[in-house]
N, C-alpha and C positions, 0 to 999 in steps of 0.2 A: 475414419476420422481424419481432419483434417490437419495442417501443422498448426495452425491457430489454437489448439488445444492445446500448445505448449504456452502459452502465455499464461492462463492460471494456474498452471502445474507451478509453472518459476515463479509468481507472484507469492505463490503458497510456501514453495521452497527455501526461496532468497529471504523470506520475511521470519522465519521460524530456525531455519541452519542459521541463520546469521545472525540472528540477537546471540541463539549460544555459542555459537564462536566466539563472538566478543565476550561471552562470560566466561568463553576459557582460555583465552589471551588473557583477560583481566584477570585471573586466578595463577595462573602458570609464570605469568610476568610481577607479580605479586603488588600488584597496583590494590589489589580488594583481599583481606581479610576473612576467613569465612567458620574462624573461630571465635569472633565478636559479635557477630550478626549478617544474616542472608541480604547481600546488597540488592540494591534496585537494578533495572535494564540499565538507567542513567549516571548511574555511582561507577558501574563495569566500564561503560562507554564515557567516560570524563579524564582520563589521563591515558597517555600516547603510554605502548603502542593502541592499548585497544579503542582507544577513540580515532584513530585514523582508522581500524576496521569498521567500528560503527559507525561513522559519517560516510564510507561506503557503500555499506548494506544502505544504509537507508536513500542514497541518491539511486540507487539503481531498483529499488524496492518503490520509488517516485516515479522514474521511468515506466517500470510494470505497469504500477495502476493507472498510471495514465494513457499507456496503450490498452490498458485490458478496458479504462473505461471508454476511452474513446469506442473502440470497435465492440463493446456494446451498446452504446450508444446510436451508431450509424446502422447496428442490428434491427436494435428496434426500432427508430423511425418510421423502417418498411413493413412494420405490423400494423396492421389492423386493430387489434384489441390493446394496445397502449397508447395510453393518452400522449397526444404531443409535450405539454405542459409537464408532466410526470418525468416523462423523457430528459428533457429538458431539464427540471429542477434534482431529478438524480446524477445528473452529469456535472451540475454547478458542485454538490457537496464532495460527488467523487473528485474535482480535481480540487475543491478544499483542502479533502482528506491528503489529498496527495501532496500540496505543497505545504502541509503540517508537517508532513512525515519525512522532508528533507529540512526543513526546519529545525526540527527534534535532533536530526543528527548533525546539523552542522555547527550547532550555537550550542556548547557542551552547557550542563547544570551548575559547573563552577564558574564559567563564563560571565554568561546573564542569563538566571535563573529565569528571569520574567519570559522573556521572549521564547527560553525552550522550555515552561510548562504552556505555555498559550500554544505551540504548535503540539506539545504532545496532545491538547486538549483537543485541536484541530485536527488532529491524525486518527483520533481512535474515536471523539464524539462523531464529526462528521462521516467519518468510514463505517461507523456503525447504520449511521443515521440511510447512507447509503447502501450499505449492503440489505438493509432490513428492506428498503422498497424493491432493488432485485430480487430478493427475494419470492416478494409477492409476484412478480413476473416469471419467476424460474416455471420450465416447465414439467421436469420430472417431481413429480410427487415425493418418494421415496428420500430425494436429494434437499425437495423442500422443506419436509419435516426436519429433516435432519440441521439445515440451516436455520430454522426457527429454533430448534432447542440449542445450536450451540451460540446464534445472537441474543438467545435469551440470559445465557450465562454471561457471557461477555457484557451486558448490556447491568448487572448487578453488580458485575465487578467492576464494572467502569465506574456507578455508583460508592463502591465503597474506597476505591482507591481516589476518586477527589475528594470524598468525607475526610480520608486517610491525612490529605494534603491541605486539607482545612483545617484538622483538628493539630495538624503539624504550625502551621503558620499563628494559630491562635490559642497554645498551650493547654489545648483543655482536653480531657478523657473520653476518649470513647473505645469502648469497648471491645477489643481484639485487633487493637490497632493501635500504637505506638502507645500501649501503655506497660509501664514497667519496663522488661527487656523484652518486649514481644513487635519490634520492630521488625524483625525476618517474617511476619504475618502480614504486612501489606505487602514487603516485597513477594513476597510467594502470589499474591493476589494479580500484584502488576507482570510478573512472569507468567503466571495462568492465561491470563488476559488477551497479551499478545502473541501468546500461542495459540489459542484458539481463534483469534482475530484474523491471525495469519491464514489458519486452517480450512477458513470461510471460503476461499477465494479459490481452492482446486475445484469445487462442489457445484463449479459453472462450468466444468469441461464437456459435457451432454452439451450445454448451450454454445460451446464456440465452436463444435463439429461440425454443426449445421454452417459457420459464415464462412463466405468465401473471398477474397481481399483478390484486386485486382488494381496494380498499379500501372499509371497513365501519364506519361511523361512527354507532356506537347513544347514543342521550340520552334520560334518563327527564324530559328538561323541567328549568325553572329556578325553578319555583316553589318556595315551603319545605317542601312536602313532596313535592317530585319530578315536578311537574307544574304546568304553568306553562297551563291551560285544557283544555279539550275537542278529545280525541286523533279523529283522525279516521284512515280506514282510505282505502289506497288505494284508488281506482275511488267515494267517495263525491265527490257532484258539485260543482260549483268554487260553484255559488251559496252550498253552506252552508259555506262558508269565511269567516270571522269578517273585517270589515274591522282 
């Protein structure tokens, strides 16, 4: 394998260590409570210090997925059997997803609510929406299944945690979700969530062993018109190299 395989390792790592980090800065720092009720990702991550950890995690957890989608991306192009078009529209939602998910951490929920549920909603709808078409393209079997059943969870609980957030904004009941004291049951759902969201993303390391990344770095010289002396050709010999 190649080093490239380190990118969904860390995508998967930095995305899952690091929500609970913050949840245990937020506990240890005693910003969150947790003999009132199981707070959300966003309640841990709303008051310093642990919202300077989670707007962390989450910039560099940006970075990730957008190298990881990039260079899948520029993967499959050179396939055969994936559509251009496919290509293409799973790369639009992956870098959605990705600039939701620095969104979520940099605009806390006490802040403006508005703007960090729209990116959490862009971080986990579009990244789902995205991983589910890789998915379909992954090619170990064994890694695909397993990716279908854990996007299928995630993909139910994304479902009941914006019910969650609906039924929260417009006071009315639904069942096993903010009714009575049973508010630590969406958060448990929203924690579930992004851990397994996270977990999605080691499950392409088969797939980034195969790419191999070759960087090309052309300069016409820094002189003022583009050349900064006498270009010399590889294999001429090191004497006539200018001191």
């Amino acid at each position: 394998m190649g080093p490239l395989v380190a990118v969904p390792v860390l995508a998967g790592l930095n995305g899952v260590l690091g929500i609970w980090a913050v949840f245990g800065v937020a506990w240890l720092s005693g910003t969150v409570d947790l003999t009132e009720d199981f707070p959300y990702i966003s309640t841990c991550g709303d008051k310093p210090p642990a919202s300077c950890w989670f707007s962390q995690v989450c910039n560099i957890g940006c970075v990730l997925a957008l190298t990881f989608e990039t260079l899948r991306f520029r993967h499959l192009k050179d396939c055969p059997k994936c559509s251009s078009r496919l290509n293409i529209a799973s790369f639009s939602l992956g870098i959605i997803s990705s600039v939701g998910l620095s969104v979520t951490g940099n605009f806390q929920v006490s802040s403006i609510k508005s703007v960090h549920y729209i990116g959490a909603f862009l971080g986990f709808a579009g990244g789902l929406a995205y991983l589910w078409i890789q998915l379909f393209l992954i090619s170990n079997r064994i890694l695909k299944s397993s990716g279908f059943a854990l996007c299928s969870v995630c993909s139910v609980l994304l479902c009941c945690r914006i019910l969650s957030v609906w039924n929260r904004r417009n006071q009315q009941v639904l069942v096993g979700f903010h009714h009575s004291h049973r508010y630590h049951a969406a958060a448990i759902c929203e924690w579930t969530l992004a851990t397994l969201f996270f977990l999605l993303y080691p499950l392409f390391v088969f797939e980034f062993a195969d790419i191999k990344c070759k960087l090309t770095i052309k300069s016409s010289g820094c002189g003022p018109h583009g050349s900064a002396g006498p270009q010399y050709k590889p294999g001429d010999s090191e004497s006539a190299t200018p001191l």
